[in-house]
PyMOL Python script that loads the backbone (N, CA, C, O; Angstrom):
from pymol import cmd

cmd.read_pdbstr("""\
ATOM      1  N   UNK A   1      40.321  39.326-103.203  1.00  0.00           N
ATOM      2  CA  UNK A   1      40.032  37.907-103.341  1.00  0.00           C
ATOM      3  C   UNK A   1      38.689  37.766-104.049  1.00  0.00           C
ATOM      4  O   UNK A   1      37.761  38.563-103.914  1.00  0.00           O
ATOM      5  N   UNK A   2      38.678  36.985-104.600  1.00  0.00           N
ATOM      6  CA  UNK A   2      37.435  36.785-105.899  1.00  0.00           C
ATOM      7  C   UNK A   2      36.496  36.187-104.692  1.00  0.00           C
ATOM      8  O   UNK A   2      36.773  35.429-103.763  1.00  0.00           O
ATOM      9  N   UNK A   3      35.339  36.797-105.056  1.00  0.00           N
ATOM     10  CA  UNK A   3      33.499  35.627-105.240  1.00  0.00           C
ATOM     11  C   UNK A   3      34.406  33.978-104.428  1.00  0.00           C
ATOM     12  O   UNK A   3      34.614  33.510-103.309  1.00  0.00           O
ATOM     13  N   UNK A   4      34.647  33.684-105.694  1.00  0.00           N
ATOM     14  CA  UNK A   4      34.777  32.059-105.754  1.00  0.00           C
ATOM     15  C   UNK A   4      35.531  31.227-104.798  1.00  0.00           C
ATOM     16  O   UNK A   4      35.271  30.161-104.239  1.00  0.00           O
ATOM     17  N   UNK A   5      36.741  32.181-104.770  1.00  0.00           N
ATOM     18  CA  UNK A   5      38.023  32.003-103.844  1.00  0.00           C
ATOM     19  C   UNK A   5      37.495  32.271-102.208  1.00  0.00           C
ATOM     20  O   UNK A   5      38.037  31.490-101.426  1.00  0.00           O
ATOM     21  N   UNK A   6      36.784  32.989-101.737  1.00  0.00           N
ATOM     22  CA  UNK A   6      35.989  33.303-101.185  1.00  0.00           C
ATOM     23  C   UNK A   6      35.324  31.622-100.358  1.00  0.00           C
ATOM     24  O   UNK A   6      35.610  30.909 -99.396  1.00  0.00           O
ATOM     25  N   UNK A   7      34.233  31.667-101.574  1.00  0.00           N
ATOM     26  CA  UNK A   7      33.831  30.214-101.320  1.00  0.00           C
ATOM     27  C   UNK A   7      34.339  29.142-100.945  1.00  0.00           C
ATOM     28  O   UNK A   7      34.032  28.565 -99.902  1.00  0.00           O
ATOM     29  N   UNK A   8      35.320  28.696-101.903  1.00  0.00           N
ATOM     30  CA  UNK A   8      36.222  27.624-101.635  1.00  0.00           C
ATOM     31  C   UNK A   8      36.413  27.884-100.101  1.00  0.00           C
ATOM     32  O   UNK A   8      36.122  27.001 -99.294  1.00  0.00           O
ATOM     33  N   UNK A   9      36.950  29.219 -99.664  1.00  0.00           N
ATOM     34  CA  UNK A   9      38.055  28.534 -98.554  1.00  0.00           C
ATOM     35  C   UNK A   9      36.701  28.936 -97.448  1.00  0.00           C
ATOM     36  O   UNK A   9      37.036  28.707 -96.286  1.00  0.00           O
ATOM     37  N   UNK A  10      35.344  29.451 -97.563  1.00  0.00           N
ATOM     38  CA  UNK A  10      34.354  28.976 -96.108  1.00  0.00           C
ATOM     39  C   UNK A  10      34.558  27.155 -96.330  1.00  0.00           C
ATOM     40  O   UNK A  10      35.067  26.485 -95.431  1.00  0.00           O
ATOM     41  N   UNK A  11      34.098  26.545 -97.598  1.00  0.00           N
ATOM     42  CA  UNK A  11      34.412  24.868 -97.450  1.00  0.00           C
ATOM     43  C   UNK A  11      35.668  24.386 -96.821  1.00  0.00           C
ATOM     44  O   UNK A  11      35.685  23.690 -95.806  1.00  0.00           O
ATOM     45  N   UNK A  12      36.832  24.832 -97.541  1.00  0.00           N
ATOM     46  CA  UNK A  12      37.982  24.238 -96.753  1.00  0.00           C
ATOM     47  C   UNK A  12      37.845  24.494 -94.997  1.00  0.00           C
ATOM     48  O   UNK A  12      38.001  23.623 -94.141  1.00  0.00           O
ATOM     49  N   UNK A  13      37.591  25.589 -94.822  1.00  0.00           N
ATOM     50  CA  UNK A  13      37.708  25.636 -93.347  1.00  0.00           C
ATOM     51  C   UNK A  13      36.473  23.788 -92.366  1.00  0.00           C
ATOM     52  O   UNK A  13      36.530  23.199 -91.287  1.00  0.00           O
ATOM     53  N   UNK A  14      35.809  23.698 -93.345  1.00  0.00           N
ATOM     54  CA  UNK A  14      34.989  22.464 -92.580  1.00  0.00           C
ATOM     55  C   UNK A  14      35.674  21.190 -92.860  1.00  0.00           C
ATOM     56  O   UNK A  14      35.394  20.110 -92.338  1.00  0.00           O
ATOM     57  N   UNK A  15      36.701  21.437 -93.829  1.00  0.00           N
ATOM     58  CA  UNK A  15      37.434  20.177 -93.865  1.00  0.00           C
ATOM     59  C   UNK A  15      38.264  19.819 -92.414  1.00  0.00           C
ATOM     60  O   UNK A  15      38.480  20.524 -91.428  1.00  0.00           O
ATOM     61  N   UNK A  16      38.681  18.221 -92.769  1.00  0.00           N
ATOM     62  CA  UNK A  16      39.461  17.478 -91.638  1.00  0.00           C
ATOM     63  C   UNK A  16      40.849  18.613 -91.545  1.00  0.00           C
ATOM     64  O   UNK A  16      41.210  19.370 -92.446  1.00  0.00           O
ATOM     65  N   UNK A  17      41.297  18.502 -90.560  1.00  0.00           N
ATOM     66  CA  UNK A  17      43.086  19.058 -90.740  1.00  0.00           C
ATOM     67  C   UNK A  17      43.818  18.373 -91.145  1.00  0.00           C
ATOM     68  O   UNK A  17      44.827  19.078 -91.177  1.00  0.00           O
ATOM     69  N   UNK A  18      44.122  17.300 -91.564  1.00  0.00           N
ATOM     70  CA  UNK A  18      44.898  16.578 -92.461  1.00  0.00           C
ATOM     71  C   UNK A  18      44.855  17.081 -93.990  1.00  0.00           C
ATOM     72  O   UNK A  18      45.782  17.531 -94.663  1.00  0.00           O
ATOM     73  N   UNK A  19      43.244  16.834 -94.412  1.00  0.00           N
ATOM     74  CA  UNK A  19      43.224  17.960 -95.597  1.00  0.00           C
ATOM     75  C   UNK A  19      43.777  19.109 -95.711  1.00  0.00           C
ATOM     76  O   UNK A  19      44.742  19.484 -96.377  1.00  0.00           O
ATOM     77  N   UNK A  20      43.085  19.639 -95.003  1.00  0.00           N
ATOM     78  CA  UNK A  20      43.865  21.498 -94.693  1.00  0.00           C
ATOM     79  C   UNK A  20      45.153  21.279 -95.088  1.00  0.00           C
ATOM     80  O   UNK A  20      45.566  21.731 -96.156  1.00  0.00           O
ATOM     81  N   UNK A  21      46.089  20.398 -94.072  1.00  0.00           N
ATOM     82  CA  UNK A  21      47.035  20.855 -94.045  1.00  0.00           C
ATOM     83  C   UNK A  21      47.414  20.427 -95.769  1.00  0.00           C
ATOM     84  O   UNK A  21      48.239  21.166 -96.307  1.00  0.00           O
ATOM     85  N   UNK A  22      46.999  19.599 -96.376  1.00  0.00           N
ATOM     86  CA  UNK A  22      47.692  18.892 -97.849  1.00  0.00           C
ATOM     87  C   UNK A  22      47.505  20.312 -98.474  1.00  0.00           C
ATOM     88  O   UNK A  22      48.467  20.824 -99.045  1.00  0.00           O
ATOM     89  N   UNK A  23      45.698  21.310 -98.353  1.00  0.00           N
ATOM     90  CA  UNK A  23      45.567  21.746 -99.317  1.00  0.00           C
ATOM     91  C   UNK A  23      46.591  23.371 -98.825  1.00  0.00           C
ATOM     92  O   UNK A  23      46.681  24.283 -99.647  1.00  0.00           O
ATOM     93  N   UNK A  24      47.127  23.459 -97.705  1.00  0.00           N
ATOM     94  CA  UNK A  24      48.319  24.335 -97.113  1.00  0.00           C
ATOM     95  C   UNK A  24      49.533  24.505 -97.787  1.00  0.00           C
ATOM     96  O   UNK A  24      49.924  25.548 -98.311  1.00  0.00           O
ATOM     97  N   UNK A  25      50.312  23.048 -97.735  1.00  0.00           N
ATOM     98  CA  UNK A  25      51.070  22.937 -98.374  1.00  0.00           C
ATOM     99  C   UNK A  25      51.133  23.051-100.560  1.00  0.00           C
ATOM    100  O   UNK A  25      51.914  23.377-101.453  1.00  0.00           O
ATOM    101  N   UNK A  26      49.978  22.616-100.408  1.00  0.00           N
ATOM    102  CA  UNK A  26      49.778  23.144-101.877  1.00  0.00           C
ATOM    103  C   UNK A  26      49.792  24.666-102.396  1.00  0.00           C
ATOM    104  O   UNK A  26      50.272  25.208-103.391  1.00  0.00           O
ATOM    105  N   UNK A  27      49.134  25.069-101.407  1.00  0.00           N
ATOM    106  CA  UNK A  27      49.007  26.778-101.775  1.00  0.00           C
ATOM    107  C   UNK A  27      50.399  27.521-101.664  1.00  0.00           C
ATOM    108  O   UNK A  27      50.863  28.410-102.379  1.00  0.00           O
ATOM    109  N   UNK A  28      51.042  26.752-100.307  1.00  0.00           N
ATOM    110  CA  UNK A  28      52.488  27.310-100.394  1.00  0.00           C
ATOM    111  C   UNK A  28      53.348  27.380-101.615  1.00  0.00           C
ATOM    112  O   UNK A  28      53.989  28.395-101.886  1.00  0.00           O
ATOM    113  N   UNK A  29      53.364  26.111-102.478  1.00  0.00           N
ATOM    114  CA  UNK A  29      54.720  25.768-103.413  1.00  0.00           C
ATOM    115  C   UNK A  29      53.818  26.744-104.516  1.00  0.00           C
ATOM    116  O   UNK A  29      54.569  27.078-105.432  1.00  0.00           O
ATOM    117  N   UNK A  30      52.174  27.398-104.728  1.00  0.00           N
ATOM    118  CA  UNK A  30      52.530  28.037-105.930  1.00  0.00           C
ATOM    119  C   UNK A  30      52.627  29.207-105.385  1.00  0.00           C
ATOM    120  O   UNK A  30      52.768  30.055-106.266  1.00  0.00           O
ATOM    121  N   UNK A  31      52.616  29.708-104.208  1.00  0.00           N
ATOM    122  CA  UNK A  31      53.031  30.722-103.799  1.00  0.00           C
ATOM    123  C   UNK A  31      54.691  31.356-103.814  1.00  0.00           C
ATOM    124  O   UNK A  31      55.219  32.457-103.655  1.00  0.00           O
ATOM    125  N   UNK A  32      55.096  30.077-104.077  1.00  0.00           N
ATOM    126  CA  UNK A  32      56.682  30.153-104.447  1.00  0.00           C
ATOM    127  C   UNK A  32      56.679  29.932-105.497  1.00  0.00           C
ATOM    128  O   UNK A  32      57.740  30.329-105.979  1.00  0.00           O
ATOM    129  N   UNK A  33      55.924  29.394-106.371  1.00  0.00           N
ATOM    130  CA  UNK A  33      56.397  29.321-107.812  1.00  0.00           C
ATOM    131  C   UNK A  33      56.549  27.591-108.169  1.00  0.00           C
ATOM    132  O   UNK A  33      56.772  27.101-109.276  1.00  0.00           O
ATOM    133  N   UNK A  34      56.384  26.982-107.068  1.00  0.00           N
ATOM    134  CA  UNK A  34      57.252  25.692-107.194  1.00  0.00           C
ATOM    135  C   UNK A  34      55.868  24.411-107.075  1.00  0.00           C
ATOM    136  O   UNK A  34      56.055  23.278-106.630  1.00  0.00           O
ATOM    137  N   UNK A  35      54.622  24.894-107.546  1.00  0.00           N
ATOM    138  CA  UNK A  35      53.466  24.283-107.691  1.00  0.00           C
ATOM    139  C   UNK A  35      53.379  22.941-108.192  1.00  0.00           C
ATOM    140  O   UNK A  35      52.290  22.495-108.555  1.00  0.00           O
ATOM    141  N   UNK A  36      54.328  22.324-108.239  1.00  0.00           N
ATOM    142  CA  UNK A  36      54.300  20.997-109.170  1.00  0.00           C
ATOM    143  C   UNK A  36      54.155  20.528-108.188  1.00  0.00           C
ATOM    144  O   UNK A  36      54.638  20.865-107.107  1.00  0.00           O
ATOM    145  N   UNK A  37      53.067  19.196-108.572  1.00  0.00           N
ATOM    146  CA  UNK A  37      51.620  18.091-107.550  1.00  0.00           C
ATOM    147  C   UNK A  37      52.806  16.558-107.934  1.00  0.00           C
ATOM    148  O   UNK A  37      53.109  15.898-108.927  1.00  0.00           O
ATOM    149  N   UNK A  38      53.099  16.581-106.693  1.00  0.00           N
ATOM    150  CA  UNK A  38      53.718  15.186-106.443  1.00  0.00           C
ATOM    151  C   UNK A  38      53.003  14.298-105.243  1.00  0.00           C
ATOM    152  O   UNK A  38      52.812  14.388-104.030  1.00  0.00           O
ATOM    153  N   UNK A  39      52.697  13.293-106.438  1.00  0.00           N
ATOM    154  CA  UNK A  39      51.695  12.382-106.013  1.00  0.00           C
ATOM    155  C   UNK A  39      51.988  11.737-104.747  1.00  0.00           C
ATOM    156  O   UNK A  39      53.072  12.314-104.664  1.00  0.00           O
ATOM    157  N   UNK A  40      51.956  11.041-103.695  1.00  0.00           N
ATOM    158  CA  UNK A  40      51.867  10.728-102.568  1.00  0.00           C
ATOM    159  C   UNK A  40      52.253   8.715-102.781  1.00  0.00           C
ATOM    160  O   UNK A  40      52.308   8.183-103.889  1.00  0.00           O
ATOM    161  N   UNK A  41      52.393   8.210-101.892  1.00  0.00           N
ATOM    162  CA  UNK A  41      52.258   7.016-102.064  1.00  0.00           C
ATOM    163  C   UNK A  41      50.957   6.004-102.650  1.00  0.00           C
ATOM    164  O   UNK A  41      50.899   5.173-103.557  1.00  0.00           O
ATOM    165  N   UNK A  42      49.962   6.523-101.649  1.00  0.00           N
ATOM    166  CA  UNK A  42      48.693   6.007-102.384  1.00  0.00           C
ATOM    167  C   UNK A  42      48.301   6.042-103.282  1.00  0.00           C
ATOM    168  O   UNK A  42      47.694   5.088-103.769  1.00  0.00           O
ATOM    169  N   UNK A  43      48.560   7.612-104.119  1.00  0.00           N
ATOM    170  CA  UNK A  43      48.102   7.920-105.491  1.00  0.00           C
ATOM    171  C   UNK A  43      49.005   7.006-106.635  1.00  0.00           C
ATOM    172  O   UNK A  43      48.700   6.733-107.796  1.00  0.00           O
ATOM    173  N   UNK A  44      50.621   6.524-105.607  1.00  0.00           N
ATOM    174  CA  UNK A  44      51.279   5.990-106.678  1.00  0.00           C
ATOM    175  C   UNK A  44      50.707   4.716-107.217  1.00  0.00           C
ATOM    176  O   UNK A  44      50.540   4.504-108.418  1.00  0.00           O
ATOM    177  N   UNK A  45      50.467   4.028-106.420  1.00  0.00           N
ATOM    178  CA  UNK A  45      49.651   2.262-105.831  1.00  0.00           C
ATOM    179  C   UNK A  45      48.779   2.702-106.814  1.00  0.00           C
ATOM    180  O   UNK A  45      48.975   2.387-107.988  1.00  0.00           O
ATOM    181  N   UNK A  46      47.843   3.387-106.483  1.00  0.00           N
ATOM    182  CA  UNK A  46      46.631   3.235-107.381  1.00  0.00           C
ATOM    183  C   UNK A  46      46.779   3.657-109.209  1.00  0.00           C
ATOM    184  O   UNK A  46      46.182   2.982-110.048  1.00  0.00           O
ATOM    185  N   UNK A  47      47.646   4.837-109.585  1.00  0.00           N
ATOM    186  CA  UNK A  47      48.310   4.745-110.362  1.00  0.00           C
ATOM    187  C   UNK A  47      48.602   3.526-111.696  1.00  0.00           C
ATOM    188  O   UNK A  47      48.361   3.279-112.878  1.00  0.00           O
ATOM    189  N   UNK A  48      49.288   3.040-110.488  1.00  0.00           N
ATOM    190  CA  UNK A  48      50.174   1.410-110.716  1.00  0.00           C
ATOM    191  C   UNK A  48      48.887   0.592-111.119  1.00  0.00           C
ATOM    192  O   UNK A  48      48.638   0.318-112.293  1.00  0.00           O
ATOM    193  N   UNK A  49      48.011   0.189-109.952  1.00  0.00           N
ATOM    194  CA  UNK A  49      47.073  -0.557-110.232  1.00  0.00           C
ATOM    195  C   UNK A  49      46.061  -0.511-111.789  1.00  0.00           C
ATOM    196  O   UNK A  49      45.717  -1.340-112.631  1.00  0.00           O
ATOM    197  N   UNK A  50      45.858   0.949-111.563  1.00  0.00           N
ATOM    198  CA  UNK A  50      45.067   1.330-113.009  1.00  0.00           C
ATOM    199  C   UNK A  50      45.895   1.035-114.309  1.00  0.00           C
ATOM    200  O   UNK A  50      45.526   0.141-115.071  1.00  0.00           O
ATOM    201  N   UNK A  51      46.881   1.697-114.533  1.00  0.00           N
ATOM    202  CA  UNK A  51      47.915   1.069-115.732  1.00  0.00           C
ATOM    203  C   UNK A  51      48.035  -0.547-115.720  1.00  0.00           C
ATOM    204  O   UNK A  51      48.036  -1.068-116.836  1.00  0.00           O
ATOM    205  N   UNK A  52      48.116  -1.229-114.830  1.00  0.00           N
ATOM    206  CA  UNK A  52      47.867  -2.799-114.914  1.00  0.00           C
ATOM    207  C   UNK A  52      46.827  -3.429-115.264  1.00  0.00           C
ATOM    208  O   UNK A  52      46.880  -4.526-115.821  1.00  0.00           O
ATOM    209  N   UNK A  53      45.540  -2.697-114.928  1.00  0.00           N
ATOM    210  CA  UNK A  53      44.531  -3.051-115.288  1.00  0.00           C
ATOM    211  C   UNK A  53      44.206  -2.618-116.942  1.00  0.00           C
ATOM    212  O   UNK A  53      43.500  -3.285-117.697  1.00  0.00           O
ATOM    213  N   UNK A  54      44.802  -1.525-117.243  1.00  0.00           N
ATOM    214  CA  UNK A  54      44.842  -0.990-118.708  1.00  0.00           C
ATOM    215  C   UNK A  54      45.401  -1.849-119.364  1.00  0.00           C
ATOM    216  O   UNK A  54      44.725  -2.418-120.221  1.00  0.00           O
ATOM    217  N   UNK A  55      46.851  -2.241-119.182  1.00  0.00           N
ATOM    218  CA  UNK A  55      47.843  -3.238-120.038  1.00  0.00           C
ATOM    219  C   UNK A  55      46.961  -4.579-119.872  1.00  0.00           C
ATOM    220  O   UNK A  55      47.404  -5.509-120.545  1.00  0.00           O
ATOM    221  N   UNK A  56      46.163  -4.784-119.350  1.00  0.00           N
ATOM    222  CA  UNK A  56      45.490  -6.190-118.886  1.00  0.00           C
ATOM    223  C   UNK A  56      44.306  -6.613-119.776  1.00  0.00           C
ATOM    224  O   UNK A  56      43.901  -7.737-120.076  1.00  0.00           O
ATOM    225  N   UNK A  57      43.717  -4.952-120.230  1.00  0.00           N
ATOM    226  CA  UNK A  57      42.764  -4.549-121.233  1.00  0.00           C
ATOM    227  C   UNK A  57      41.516  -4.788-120.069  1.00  0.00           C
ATOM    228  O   UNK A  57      40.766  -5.742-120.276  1.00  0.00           O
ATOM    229  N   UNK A  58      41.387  -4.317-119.393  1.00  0.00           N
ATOM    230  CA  UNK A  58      39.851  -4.424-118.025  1.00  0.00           C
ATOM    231  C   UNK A  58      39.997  -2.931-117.895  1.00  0.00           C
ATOM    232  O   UNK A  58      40.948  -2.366-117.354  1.00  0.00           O
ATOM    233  N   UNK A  59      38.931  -2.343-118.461  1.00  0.00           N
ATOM    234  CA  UNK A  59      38.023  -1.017-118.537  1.00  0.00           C
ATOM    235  C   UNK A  59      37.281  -0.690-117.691  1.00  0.00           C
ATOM    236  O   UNK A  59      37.019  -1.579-116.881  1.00  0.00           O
ATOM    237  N   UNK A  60      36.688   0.522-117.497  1.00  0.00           N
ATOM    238  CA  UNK A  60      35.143   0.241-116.741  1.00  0.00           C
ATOM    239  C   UNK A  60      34.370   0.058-117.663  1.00  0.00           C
ATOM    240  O   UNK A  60      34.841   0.310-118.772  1.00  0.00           O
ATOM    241  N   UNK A  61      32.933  -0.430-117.617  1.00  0.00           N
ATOM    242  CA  UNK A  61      31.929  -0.742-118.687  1.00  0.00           C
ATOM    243  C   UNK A  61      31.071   0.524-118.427  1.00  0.00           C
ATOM    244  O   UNK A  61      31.058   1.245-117.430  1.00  0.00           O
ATOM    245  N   UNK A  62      30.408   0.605-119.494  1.00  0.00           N
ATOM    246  CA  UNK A  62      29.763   2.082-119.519  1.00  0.00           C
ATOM    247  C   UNK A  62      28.780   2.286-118.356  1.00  0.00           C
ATOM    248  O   UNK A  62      28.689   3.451-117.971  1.00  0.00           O
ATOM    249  N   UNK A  63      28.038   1.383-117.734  1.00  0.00           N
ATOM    250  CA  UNK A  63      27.667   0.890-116.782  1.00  0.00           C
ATOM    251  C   UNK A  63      28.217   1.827-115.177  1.00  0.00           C
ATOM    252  O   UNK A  63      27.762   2.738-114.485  1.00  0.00           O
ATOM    253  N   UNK A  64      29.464   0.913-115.174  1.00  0.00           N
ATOM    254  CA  UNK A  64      29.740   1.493-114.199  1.00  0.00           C
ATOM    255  C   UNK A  64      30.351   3.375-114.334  1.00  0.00           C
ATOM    256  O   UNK A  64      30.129   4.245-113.492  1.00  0.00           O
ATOM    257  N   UNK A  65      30.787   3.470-115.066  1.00  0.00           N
ATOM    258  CA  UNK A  65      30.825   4.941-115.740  1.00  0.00           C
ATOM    259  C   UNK A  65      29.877   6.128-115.085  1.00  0.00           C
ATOM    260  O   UNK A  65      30.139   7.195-114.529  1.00  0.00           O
ATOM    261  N   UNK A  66      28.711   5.470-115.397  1.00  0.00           N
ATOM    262  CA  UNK A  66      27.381   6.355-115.656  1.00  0.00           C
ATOM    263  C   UNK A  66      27.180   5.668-113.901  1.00  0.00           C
ATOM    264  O   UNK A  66      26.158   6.270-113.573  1.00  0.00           O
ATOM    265  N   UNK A  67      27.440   5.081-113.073  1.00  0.00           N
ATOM    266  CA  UNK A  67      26.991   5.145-111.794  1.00  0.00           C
ATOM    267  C   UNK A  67      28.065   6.227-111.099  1.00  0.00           C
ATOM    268  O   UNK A  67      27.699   7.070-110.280  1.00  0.00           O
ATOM    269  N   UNK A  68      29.449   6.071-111.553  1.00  0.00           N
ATOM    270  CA  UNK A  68      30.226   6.774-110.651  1.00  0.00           C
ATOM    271  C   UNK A  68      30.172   8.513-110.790  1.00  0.00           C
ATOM    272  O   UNK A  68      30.718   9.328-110.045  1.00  0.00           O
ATOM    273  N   UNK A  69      29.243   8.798-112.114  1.00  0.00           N
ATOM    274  CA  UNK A  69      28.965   9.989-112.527  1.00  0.00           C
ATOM    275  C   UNK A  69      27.983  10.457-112.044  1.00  0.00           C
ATOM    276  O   UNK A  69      27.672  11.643-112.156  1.00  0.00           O
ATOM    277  N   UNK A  70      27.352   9.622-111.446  1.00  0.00           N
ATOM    278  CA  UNK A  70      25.927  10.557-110.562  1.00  0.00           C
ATOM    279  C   UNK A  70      26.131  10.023-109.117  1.00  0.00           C
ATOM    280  O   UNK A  70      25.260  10.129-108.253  1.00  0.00           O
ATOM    281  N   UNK A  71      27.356   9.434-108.910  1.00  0.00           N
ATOM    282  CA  UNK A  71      27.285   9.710-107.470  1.00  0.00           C
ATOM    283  C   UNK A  71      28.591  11.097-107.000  1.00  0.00           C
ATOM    284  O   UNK A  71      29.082  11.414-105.917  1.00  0.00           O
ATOM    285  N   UNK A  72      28.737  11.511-108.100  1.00  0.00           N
ATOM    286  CA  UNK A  72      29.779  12.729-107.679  1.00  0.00           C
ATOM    287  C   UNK A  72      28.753  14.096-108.574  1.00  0.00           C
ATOM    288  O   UNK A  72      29.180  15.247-108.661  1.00  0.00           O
ATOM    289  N   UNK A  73      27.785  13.782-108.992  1.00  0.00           N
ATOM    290  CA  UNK A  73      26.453  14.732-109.370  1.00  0.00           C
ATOM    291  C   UNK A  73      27.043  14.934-110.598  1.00  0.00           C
ATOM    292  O   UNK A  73      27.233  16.108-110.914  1.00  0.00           O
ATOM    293  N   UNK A  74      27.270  14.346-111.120  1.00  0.00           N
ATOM    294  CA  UNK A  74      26.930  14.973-112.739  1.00  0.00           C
ATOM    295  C   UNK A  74      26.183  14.430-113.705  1.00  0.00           C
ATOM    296  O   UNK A  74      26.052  15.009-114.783  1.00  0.00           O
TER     297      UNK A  74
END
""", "prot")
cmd.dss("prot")
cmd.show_as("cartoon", "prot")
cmd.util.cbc("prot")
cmd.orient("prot")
């Protein structure tokens, strides 16, 4: 197991178990081969919402851009 892989999973272990279990089931299907990420209900909603807001022509402004980029550190 790599350095990195390593890392990751001391973090996962401090995650909630609800996580765990999503990021469980993920590891399973590419462990089978069958890795394809099917989005959940919420992700669909929001999805939905964003494409509406696209067809609507409402962007973020660079503004908000550059706030949501340094609150996830970059």
């Amino acid at each position: 197991m790599s350095t990195q892989t390593k890392k990751l999973f001391e973090k996962i272990d401090l995650w909630p178990r609800e996580r765990q279990a999503i990021a469980v089931d993920f590891l399973r299907r590419l462990d089978r081969g069958t890795g394809v990420y099917v989005p959940g209900v919420q992700e669909l909603r929001a999805l939905d919402r964003g494409i509406a807001q696209a067809m609507r022509g409402s962007f973020a402004t660079p503004a908000s851009v550059s706030t949501a980029w340094k609150a996830f550190g970059k």
